[in-house]
N, C-alpha and C positions, 0 to 999 in steps of 0.2 A: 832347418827349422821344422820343415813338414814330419823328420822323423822324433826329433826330440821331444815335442809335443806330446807324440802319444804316449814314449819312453814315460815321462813325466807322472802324463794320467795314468798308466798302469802302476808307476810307484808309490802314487799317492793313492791308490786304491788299493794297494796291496799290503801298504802301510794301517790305512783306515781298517780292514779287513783283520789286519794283524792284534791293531788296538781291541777290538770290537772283540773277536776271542779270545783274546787277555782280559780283559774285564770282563766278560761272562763268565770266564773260568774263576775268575776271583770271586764273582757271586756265587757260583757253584758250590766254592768252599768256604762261603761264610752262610751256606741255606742247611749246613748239615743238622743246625739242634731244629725239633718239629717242637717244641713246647709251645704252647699259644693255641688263640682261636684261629676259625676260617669261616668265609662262605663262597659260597662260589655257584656252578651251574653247569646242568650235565645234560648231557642227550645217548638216549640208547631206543635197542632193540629188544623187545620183546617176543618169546612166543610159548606157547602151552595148546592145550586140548582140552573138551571135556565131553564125558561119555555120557549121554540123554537117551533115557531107556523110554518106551513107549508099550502102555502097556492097557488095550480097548476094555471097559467097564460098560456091561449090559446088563439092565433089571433081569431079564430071560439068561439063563445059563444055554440055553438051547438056540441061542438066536446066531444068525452069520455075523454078525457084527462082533460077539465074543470069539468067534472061532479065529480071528484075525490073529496072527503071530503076533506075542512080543519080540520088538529087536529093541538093540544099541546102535546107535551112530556117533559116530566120534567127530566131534568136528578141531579142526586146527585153527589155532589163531596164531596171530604176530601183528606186530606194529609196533610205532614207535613211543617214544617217553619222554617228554624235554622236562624238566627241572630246576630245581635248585637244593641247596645242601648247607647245611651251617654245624658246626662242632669244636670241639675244644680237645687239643692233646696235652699231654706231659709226658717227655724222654727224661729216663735215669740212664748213661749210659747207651747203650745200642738200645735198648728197651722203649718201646713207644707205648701206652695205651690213652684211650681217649673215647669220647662219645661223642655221635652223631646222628642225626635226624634230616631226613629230607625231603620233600614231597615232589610229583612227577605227574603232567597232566598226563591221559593214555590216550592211543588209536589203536590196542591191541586188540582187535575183534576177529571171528572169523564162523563161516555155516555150513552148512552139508544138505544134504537131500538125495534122497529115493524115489525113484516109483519103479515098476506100478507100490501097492503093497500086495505083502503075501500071505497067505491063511496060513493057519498050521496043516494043513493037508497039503502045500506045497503048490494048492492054484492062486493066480493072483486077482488083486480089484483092484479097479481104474480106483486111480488117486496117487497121494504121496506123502512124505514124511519129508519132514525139514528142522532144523536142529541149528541154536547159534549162540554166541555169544561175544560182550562185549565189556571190556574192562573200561572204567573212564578215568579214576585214578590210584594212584600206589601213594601211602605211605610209610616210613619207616623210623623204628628209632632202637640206637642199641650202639653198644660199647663195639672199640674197634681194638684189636691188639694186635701187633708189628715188631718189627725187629728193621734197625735202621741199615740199607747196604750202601757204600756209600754215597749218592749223592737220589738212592729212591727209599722208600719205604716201602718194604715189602709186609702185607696186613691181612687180616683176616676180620670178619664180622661176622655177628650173631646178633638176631634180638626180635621184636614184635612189630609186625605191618599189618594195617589194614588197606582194604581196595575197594572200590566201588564197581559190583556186575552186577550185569544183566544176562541173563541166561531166559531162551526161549527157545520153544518149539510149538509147532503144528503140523498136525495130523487133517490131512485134506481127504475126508472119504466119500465115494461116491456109486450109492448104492442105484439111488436114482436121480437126485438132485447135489448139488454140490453141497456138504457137510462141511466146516469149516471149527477144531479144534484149537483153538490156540492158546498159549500157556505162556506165563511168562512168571521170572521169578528177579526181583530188582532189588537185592540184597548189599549192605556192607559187608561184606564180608573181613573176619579177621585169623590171623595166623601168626607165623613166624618165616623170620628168611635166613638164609648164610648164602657163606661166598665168602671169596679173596681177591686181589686185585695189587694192585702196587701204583704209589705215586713219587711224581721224580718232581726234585726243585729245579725247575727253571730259573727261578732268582732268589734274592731273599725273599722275598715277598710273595713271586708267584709259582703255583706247579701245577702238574697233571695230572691227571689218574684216569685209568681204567681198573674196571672190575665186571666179576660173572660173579651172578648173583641166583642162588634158587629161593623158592619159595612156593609154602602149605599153605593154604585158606580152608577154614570151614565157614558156615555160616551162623552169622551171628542176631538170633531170638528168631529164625525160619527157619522151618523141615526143608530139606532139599527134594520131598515129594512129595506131591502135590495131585490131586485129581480135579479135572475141570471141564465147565459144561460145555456143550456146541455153541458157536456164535453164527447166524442167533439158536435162540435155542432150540432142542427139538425135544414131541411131542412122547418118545420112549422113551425118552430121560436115559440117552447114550450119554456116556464121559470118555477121557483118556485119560492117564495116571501118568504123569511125568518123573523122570527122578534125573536128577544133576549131580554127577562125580566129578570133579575139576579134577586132573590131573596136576604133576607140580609144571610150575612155570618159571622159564629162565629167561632174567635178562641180563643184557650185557650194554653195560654203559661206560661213557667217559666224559670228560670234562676239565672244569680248573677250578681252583680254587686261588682266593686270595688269602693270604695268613695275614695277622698280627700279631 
């Protein structure tokens, strides 16, 4: 009895086991047509750069405070993206196309920093340079086209995203007292993205996807440069001249969706 028992349980687990991947497989191949809506919910990774030029504004042409080098500092960002996603396909065939739209909070931020600074004569002054930025959200919308392989979709996108930055810098000079430049510029920015990715039907009803995605921003009714006064102010009416290049930015997400 003490061995049959287990005999028993292994066959009826083995059985249950066996069930269970004959009906998944049968889902499998009744999840092949995509026609229909979805929504669903993703989580991904982020990351980009953007290069912040600094560049010292003095009434006097003759003053040390203009002799200061312009530079660039590039700062990296990444973080994450959680989401959600809704759209609508129609297959002819292997043929899939369809549109979709999704929105995604952000933590893609990231900053840089220097010291000392440098003059253009190659001496340096106490202080520093510091450069950052911060995405808070991504959206997107745009048609998807695919070719069905069988039990994923393999697809491509295209289309128009806006995001929500913040992009800052400060210039800390200190000739005698501590100088304190800071800049900020807190833009929607909008663009365009692509990417591919592929999603596979789990069931009829449910599947998953991953996708890499890039994406362009400019800015949208603001100059990306900017000149602005000491805080607090000072008495020479020094500035620093900011300018923000956003590099493209890749993310890579995945998720589910539910169809109907």
């Amino acid at each position: 009895m003490s061995r049959a028992a287990p005999v028993r349980g292994r066959t009826v687990v083995m059985l249950g086991l066996a069930f269970f991947i004959g009906g998944t497989s049968r889902a499998f191949a009744q999840a092949a047509n995509w026609t229909g809506g979805y929504v669903g919910a993703q989580l991904g990774l982020g990351n980009g750069s953007v290069d912040t030029g600094f560049a010292p504004v003095a009434p006097d042409p003759a003053h040390p405070f203009k002799a200061l080098k312009p530079v660039t500092l590039t700062a990296d960002t990444q973080g994450l993206l959680v989401g959600g996603q809704g759209g609508f396909n129609f297959q002819a065939g292997r043929l899939v196309v369809g549109g979709q739209a999704d929105f995604a909070r952000s933590t893609i931020d990231g900053s840089t920093s220097v010291t000392p600074i440098v003059r253009e004569d190659g001496s340096t002054q106490p202080g520093s340079l510091t450069a950052a930025q911060s995405t808070r959200w991504l959206l997107n919308v745009g048609p998807r086209f695919g070719v069905q392989s069988g039990q994923a979709l393999i697809f491509g996108t295209v289309g128009i995203s806006l995001a929500q930055v913040k992009d800052t810098a400060l210039t800390d000079y200190r000739p005698n007292a501590t100088n304190h430049y800071p800049g900020a510029l807190d833009a929607t920015k909008h663009g365009w993205h692509w990417g591919a990715g592929a999603e596979i039907a789990a069931s009829k009803k449910l599947s998953v996807f991953g996708e890499l995605l890039s994406y362009r921003f400019t800015v949208a009714n603001e100059a990306e440069a900017r000149t602005f006064d000491a805080d607090p102010p000072d008495e020479e009416g020094f500035q620093v001249a900011y300018t923000w290049i956003a590099k493209p930015t890749l993310v890579f997400r995945g998720g589910i969706n539910i169809r109907f």
